[in-house]
N, C-alpha and C positions, 0 to 999 in steps of 0.2 A: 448384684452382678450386672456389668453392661456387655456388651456386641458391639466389638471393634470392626469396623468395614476392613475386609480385606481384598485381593487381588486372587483370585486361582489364576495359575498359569500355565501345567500344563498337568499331567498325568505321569507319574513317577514308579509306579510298582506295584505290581497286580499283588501283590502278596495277602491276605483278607486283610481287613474288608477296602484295600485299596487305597494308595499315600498320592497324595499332590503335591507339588510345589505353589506353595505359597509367597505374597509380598505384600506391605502397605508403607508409605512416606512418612515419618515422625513430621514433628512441626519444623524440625530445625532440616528436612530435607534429604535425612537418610532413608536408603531402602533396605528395608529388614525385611530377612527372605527366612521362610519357616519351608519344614517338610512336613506333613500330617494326614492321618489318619481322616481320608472323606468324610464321613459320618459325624468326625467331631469340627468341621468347617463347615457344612453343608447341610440338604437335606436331599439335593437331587441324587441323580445313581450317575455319576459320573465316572467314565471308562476313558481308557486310550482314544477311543473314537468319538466323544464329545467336542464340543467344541471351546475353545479358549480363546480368549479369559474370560471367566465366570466370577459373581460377585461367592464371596462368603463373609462368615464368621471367625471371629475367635473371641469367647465368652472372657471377662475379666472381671477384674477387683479394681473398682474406681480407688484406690489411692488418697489424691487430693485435687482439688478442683482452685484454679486463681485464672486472675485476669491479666493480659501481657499487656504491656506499653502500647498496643492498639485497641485496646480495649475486651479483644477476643477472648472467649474463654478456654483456658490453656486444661486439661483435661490428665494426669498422673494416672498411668493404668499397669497391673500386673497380671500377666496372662498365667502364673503358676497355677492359679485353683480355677476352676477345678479339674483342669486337664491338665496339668503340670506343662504347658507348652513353654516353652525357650524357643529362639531364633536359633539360626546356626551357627550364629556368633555366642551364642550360650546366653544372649539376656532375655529376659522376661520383665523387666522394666518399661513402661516409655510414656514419651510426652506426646500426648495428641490434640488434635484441634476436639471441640465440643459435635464440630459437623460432620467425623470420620465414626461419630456410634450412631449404630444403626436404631431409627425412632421406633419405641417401643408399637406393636401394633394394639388398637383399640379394640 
């Protein structure tokens, strides 16, 4: 499992335990925007009255890992397990840089 950085952006629905509007840039420069469940992005107690943008998560299945034409490490992630997350485009695919997951802590 890795932790994909992502964006909070703002506070979306008090409904439990509370949904935000998510975002973060693939390699190629799209913005993929998610809605989700606080708890499974975060760990703070984030309300309507927080402030934004806040860093979070979204846990993944590394995929496949290669190196692009500048040498950088190109990063295959699937956000389906273990929270079944999709974007609002319905993918749960993507290619990321190696420096968009967040370093394990020691």
């Amino acid at each position: 499992m890795v932790e994909l950085k992502i964006k909070i952006t703002a506070y979306t629905d008090n409904e439990n335990p509370g949904w935000v509007s998510c975002e973060f840039n693939d390699i190629y420069g799209k913005t993929h925007f998610f809605i989700e469940k606080v708890p499974v992005v975060t760990t703070l107690k984030l309300d309507l009255n927080s402030p934004y943008p806040q860093e979070g998560i979204i846990q993944c299945l590394e995929v496949k890992r290669t190196l692009n034409q500048n040498g950088m490490t190109m990063i295959t992630v699937n956000s389906e397990k273990p929270w079944g997350i999709e974007s609002l485009e319905k993918i749960n695919q993507f290619d990321i840089f190696e420096a968009q997951l967040k370093k394990a802590s020691s």
